[in-house]
Backbone as CSV, one residue per row, in Angstrom:
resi,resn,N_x,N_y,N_z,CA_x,CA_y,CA_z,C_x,C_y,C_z
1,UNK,0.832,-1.200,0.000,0.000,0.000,0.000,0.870,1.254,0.000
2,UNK,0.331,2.247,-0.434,1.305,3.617,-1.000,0.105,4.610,0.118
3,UNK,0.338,5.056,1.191,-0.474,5.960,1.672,0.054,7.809,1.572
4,UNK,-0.827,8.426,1.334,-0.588,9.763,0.654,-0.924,10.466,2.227
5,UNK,-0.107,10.433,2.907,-0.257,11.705,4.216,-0.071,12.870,4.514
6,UNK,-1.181,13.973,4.823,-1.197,14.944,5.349,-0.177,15.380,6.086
7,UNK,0.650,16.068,6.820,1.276,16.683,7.842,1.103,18.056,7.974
8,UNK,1.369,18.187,9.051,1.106,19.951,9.623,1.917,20.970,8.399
9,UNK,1.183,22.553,8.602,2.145,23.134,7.743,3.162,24.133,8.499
10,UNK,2.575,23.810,10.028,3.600,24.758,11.200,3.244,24.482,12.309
11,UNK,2.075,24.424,12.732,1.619,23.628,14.138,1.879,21.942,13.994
12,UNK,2.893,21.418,15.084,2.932,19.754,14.842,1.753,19.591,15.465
13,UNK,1.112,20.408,16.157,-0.419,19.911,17.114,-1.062,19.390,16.164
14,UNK,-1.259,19.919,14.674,-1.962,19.777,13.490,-2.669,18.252,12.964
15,UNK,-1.461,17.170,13.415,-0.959,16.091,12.887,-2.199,15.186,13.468
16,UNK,-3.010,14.169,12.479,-4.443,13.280,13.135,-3.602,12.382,14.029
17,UNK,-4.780,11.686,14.360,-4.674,10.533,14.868,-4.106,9.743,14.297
18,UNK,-4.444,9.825,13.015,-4.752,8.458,12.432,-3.537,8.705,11.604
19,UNK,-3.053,9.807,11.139,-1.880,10.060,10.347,-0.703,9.492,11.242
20,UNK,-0.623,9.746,12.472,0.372,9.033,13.779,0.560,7.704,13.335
21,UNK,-0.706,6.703,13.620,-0.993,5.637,13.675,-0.607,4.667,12.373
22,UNK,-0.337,5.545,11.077,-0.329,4.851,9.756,1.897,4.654,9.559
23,UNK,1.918,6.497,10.247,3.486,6.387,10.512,4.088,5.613,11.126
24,UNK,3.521,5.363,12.234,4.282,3.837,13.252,4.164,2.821,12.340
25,UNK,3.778,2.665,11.523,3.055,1.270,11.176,3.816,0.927,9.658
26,UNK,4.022,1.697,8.865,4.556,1.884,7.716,6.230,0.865,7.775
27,UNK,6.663,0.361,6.634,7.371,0.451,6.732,8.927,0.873,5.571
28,UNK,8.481,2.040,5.291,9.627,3.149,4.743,8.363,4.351,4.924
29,UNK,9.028,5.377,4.949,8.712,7.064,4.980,9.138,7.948,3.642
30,UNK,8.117,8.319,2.702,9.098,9.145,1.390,9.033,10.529,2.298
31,UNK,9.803,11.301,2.166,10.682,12.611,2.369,10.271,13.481,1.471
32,UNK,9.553,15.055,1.485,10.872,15.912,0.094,12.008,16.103,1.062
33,UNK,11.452,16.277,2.431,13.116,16.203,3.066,13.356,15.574,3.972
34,UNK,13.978,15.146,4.015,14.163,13.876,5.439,14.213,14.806,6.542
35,UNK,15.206,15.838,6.385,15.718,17.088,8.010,13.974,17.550,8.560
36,UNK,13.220,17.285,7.594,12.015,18.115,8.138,11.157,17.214,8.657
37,UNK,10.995,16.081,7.738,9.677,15.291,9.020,11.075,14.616,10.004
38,UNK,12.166,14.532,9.882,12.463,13.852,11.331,11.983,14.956,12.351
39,UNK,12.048,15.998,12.174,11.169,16.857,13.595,9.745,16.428,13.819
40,UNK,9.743,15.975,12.491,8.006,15.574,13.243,7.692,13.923,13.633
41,UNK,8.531,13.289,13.221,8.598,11.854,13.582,9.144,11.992,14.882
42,UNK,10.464,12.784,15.244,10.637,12.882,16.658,9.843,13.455,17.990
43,UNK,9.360,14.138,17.128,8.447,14.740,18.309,7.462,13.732,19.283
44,UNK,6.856,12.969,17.680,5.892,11.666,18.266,6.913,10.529,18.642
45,UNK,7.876,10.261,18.691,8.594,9.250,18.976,8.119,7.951,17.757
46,UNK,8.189,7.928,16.819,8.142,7.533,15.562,9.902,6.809,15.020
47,UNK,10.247,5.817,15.079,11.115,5.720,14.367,10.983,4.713,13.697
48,UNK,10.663,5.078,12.287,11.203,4.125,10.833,12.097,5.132,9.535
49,UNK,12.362,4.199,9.008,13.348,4.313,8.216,12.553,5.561,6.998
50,UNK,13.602,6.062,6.939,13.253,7.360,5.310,13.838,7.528,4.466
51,UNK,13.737,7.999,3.212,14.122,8.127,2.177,13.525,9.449,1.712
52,UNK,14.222,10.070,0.709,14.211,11.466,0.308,13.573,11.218,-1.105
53,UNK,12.650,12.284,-1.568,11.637,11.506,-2.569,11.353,13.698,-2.671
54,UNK,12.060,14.221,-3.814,11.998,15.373,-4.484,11.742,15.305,-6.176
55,UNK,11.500,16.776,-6.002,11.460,17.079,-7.974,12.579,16.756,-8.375
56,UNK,13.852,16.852,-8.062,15.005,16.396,-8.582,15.231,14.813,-8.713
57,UNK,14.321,13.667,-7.604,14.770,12.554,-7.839,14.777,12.088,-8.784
58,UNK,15.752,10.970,-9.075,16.251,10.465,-10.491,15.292,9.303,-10.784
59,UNK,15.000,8.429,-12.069,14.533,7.838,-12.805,14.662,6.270,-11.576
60,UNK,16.210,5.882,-11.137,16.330,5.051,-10.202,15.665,4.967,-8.796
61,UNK,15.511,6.414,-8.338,15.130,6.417,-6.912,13.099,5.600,-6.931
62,UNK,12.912,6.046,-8.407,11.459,6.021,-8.830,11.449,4.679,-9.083
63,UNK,12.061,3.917,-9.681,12.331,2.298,-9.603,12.478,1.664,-7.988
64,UNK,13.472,2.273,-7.672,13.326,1.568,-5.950,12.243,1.592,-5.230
65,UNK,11.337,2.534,-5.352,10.220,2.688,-4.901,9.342,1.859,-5.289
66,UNK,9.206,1.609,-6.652,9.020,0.467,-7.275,8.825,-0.531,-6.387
67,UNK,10.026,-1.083,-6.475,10.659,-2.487,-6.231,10.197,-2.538,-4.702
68,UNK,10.088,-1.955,-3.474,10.281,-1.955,-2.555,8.463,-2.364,-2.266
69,UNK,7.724,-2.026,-3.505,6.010,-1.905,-3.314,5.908,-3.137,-3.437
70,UNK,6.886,-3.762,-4.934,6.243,-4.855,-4.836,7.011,-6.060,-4.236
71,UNK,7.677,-5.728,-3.269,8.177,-6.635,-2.277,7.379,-6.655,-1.272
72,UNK,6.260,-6.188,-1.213,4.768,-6.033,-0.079,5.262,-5.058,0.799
73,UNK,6.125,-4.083,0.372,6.431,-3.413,1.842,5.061,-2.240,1.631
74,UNK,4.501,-1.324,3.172,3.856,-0.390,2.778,4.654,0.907,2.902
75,UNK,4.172,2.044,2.445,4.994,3.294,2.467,4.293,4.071,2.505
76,UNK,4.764,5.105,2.990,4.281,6.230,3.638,4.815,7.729,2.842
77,UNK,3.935,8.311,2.023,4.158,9.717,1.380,3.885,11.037,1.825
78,UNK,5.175,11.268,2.171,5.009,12.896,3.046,5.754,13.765,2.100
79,UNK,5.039,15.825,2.308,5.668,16.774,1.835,6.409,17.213,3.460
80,UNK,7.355,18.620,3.074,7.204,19.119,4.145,6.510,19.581,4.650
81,UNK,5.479,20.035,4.201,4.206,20.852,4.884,2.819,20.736,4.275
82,UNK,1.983,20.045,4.789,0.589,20.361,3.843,0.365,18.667,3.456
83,UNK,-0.303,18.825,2.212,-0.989,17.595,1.671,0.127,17.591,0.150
84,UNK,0.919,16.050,0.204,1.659,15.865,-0.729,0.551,15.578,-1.950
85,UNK,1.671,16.064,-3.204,0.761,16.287,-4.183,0.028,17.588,-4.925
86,UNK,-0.287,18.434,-3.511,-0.423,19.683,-4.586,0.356,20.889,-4.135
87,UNK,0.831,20.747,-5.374,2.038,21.890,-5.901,3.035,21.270,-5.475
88,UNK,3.502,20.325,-5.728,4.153,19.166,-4.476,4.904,18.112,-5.598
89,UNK,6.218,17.755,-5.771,6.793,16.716,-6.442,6.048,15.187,-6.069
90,UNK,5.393,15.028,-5.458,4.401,13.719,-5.032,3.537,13.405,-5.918
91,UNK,3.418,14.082,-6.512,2.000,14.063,-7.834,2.772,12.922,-8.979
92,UNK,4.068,13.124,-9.231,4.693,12.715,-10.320,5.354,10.934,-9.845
93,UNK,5.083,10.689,-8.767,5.343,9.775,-8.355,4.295,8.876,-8.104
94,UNK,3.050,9.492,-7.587,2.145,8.608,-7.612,1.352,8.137,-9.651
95,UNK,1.261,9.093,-9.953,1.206,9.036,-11.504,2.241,7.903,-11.961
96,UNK,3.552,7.720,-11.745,4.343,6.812,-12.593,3.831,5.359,-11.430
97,UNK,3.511,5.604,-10.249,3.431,3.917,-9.707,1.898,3.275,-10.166
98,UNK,0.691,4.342,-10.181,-0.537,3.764,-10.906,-0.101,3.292,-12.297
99,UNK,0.765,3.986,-12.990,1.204,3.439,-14.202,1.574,1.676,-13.904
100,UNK,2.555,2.065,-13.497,3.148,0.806,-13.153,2.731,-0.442,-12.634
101,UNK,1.985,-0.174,-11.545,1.016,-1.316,-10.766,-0.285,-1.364,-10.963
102,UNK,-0.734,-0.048,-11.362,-2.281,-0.371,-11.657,-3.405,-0.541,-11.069
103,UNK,-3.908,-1.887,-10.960,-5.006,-2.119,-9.660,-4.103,-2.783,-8.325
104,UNK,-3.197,-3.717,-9.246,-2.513,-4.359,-7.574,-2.087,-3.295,-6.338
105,UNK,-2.125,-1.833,-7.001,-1.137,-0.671,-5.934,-2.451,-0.330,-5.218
106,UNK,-2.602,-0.433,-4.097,-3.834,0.580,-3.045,-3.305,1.579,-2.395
107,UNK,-3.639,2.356,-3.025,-2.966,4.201,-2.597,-4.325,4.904,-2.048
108,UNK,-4.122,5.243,-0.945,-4.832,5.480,0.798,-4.317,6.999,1.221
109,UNK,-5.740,7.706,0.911,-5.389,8.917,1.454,-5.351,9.439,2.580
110,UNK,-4.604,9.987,3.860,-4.692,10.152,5.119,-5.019,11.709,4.931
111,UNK,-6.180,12.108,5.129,-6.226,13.976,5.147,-5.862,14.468,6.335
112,UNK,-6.023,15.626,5.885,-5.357,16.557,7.138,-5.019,17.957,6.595
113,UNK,-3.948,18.665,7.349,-3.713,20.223,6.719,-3.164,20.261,4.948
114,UNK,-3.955,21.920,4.833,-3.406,22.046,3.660,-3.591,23.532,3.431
115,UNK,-2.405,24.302,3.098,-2.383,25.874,3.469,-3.352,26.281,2.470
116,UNK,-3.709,25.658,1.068,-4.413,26.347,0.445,-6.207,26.176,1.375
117,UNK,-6.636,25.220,1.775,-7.739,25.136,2.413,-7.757,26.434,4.067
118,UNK,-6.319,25.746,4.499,-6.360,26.613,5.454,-6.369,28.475,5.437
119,UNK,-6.267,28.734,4.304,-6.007,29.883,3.884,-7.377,30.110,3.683
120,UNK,-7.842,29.741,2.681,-9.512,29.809,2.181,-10.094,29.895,3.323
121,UNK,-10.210,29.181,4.040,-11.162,29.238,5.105,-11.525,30.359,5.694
122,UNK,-10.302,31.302,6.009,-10.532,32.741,6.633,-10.334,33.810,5.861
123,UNK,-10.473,33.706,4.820,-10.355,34.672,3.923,-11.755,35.479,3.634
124,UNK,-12.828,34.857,3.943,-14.514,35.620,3.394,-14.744,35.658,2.313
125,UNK,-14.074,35.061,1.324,-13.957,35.108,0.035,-14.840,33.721,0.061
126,UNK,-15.702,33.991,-1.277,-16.711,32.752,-2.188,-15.635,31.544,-2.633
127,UNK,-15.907,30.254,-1.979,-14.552,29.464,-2.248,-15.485,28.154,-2.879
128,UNK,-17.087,28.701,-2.926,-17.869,27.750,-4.019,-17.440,27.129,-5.451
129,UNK,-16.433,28.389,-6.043,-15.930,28.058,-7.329,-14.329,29.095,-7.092
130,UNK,-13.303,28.474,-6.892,-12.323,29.022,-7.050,-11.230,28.070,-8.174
131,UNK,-10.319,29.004,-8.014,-8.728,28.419,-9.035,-7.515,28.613,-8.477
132,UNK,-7.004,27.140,-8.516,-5.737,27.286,-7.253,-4.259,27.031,-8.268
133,UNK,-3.359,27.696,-8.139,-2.048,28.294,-9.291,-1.219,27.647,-9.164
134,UNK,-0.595,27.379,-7.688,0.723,26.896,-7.490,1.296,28.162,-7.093
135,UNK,2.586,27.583,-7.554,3.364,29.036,-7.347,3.475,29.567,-8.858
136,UNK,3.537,31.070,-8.726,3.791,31.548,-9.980,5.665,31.196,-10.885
137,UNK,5.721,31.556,-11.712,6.604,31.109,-12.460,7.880,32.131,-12.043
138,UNK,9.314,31.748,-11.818,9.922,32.411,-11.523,10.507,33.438,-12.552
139,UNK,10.626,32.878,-13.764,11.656,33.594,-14.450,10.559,32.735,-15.861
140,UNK,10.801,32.260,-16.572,10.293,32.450,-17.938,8.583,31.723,-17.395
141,UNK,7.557,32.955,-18.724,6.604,32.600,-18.612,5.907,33.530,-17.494
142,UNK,6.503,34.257,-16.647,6.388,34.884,-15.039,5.038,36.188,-15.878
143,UNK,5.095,36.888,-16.742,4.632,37.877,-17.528,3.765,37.636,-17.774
144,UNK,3.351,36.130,-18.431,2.275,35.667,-19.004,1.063,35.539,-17.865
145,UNK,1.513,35.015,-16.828,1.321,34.456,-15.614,0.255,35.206,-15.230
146,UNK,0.601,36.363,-15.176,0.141,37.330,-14.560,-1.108,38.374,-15.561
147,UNK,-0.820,38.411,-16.347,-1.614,38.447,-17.006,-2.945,38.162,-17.584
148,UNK,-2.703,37.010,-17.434,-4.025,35.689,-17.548,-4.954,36.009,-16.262
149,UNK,-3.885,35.456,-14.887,-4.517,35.895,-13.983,-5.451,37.222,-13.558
150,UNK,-5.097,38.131,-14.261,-5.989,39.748,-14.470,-7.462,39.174,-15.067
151,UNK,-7.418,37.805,-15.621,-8.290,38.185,-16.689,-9.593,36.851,-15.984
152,UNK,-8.752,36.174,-14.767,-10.180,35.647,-14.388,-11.046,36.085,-13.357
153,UNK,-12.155,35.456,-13.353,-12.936,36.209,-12.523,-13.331,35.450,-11.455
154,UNK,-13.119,34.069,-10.923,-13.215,33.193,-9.929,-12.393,33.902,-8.523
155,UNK,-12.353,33.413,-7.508,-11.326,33.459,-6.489,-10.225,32.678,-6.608
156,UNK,-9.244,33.609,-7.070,-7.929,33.086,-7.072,-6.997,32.343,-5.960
157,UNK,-6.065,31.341,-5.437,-5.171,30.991,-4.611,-3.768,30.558,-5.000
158,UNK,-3.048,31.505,-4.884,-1.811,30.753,-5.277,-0.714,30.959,-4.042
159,UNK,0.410,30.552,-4.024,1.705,30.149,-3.178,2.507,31.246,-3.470
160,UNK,3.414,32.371,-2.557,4.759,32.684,-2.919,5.891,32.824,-1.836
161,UNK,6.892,32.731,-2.262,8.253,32.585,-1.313,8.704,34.130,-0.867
162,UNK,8.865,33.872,0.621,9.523,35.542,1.041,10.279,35.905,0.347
163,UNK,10.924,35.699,-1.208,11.702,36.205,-1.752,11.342,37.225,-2.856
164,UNK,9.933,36.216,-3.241,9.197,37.026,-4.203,8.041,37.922,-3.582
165,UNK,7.260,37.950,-2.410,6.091,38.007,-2.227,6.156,39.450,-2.762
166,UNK,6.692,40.729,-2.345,6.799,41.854,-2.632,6.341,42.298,-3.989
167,UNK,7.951,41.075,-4.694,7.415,41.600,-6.220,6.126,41.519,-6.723
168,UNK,5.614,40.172,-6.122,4.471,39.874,-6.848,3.326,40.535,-6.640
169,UNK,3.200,40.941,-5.667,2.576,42.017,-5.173,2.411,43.399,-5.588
170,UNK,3.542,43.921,-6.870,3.596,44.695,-6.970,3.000,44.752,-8.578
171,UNK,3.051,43.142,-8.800,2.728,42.985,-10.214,1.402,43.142,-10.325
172,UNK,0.690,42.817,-9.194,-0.898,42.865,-9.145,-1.370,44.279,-8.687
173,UNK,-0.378,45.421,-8.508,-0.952,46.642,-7.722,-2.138,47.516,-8.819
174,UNK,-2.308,46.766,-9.937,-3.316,47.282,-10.766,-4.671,46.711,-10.743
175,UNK,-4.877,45.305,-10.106,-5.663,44.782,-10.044,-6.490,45.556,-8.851
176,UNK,-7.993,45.495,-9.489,-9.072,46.452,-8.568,-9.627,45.021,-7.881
177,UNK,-9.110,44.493,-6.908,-9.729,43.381,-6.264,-9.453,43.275,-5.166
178,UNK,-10.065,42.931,-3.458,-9.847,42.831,-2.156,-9.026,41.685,-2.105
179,UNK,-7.913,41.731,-1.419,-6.754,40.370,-1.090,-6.619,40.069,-0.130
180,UNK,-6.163,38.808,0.149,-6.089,38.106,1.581,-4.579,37.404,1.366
181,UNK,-3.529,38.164,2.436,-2.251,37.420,1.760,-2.028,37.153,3.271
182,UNK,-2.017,35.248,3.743,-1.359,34.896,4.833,-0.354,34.509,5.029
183,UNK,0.585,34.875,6.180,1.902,34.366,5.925,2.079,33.565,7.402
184,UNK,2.810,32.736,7.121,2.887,31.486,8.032,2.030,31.152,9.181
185,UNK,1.385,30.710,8.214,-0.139,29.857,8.626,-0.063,28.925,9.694
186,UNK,-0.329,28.714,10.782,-0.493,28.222,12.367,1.194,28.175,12.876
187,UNK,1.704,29.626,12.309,2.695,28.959,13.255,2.886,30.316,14.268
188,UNK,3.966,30.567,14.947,3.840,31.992,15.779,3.800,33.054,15.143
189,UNK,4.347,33.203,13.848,4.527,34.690,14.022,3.023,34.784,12.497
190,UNK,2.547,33.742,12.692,1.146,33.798,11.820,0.224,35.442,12.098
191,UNK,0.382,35.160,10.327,-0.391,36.841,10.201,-1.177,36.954,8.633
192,UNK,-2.412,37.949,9.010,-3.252,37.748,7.749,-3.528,38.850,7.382
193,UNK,-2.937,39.504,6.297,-3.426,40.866,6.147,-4.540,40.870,5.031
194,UNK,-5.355,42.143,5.226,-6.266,41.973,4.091,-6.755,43.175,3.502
195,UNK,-7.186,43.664,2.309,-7.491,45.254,1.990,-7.366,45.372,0.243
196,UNK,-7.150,46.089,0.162,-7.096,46.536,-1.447,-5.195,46.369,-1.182
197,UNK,-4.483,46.021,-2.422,-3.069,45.165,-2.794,-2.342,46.553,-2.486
198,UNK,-2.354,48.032,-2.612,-1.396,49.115,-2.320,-1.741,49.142,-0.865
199,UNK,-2.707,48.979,0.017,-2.638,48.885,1.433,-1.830,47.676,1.815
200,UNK,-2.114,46.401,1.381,-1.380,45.516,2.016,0.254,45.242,1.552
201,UNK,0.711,45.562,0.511,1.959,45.683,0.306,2.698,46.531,1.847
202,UNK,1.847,47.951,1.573,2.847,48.888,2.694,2.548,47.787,4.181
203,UNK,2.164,47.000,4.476,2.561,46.040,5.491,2.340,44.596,5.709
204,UNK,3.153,43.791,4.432,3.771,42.297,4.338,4.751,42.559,4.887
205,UNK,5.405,41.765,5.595,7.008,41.723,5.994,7.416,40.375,5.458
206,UNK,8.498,40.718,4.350,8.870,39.368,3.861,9.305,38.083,4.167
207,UNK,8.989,37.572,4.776,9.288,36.509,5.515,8.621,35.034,5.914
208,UNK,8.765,34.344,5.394,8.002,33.145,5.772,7.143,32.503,4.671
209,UNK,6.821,31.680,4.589,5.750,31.528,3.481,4.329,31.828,3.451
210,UNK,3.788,31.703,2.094,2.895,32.640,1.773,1.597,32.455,1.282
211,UNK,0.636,32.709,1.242,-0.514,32.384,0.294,-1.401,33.106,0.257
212,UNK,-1.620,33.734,-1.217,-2.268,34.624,-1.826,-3.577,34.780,-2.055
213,UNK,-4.448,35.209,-1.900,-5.833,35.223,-2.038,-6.860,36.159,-2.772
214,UNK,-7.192,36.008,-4.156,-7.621,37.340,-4.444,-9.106,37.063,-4.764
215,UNK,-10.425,38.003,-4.333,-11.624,38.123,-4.416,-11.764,37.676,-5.685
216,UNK,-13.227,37.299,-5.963,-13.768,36.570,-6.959,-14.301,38.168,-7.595
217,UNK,-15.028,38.012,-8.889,-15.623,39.629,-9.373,-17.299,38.933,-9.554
C-alpha cells in the first residue's frame, strides 16, 4: 500500500490521529526532506526508516520505490508541509506507480492540513468556485502568468516565497480586487493581512511563506 499523508504546515499539534498511527506502522517514509519530518517523527517518537523523494529525484530512486512496493512493503508519502501532491513533487510519483502497478497498488489517502484550504477558510472570500495556481513562475513565462490571472474572474489561490512576495505584489498593484495574503499559517509569528493590494503591500514583511488570495468579481 502507498499511503498519501497529510502533515502539519507549522503547528505539529496539526498532525491526526490516524496520520500518527499509519506512521508507526509503515514500513519506509518518502521525504521531500528527510531534516524536516524527522522533527516531526521525533516529536511523536516515531522511528522508521526514510528516504528522500523530491522534484530532482532520479529515474532510479522512482524504480526503488518500485521495487520496494512490490516486495509487499507499505509506504508512507510525506511533503514538508501540507498535503503531498499539490504543488508538491508527489503528484509525479504517484502518476508513474498507478502506471506501473495499476489495480494491484492501493494508494490510501490520510487527510489533514493544507495551506491552500487553510487559507480559504478565513479569507470571506466565495470558495464555491475558485482556481488554485501553485506558485507563480519564476523567471520564464512569469509575464504571461500574470496576465491571464488579471483576466479571471473566480477566487484566485496561489503560493509565494519571502523572496518574491513583494514583487508579486507589486505585479498585481493594478488589479481592482480585495486580497487576503497569509503568511505562516499556524505557526507563531502567523499573520493575515487583508485590503485593497497598495494597502497591504505597505505592510507584508517578507518573511516566511505565503498564500495569496484574491476576491472573486
Amino acid at each position: 500500500m502507498l499511503y498519501v499523508i497529510a502533515t502539519p504546515i507549522g503547528n505539529l499539534g496539526d498532525i491526526s490521529i490516524r496520520a500518527l498511527e499509519i506512521l508507526k506502522e509503515v514500513d519506509l517514509i518518502l521525504c521531500e526532506d528527510t531534516r524536516v519530518t524527522i522533527k516531526l517523527l521525533n516529536r511523536f517518537e516515531i522511528k522508521k526508516p526514510t528516504l528522500s523523494y523530491h522534484q530532482h529525484s532520479k529515474l532510479t530512486k522512482l524504480k526503488y520505490i518500485l521495487e520496494e512496493l512490490n516486495k509487499g512493503k507499505n509506504i508512507a508519502l510525506v511533503s514538508d508541509a501540507g498535503t503531498p501532491t499539490i504543488s508538491d513533487p508527489g503528484a509525479k510519483l504517484v502518476a508513474y506507480l498507478s502506471k506501473e502497478l495499476g489495480k494491484s497498488l492501493e494508494i490510501i489517502p490520510i487527510p489533514g492540513p493544507s495551506a491552500l484550504t487553510t487559507a480559504l477558510s478565513i479569507s470571506g472570500f466565495s470558495a464555491d468556485k475558485f482556481i488554485f495556481l501553485g506558485f507563480p513562475p519564476v523567471k520564464k513565462k512569469r509575464k504571461k502568468f500574470f496576465q491571464e490571472l488579471k483576466e479571471l474572474k473566480q477566487t484566485i489561490v496561489f503560493y509565494e516565497s519571502p523572496h518574491r512576495i513583494l514583487k508579486t505584489l507589486n505585479e498585481l498593484i493594478d488589479l481592482n480586487r480585495q486580497i487576503v495574503v497569509c503568511r505562516e499559517l499556524t505557526k507563531k509569528f502567523e499573520t493575515i493581512y487583508r485590503g485593497d493590494i497598495k494597502e497591504v503591500i505597505k505592510q507584508v514583511k517578507p518573511k516566511g511563506e505565503f498564500v495569496i488570495i484574491i476576491d472573486n468579481i
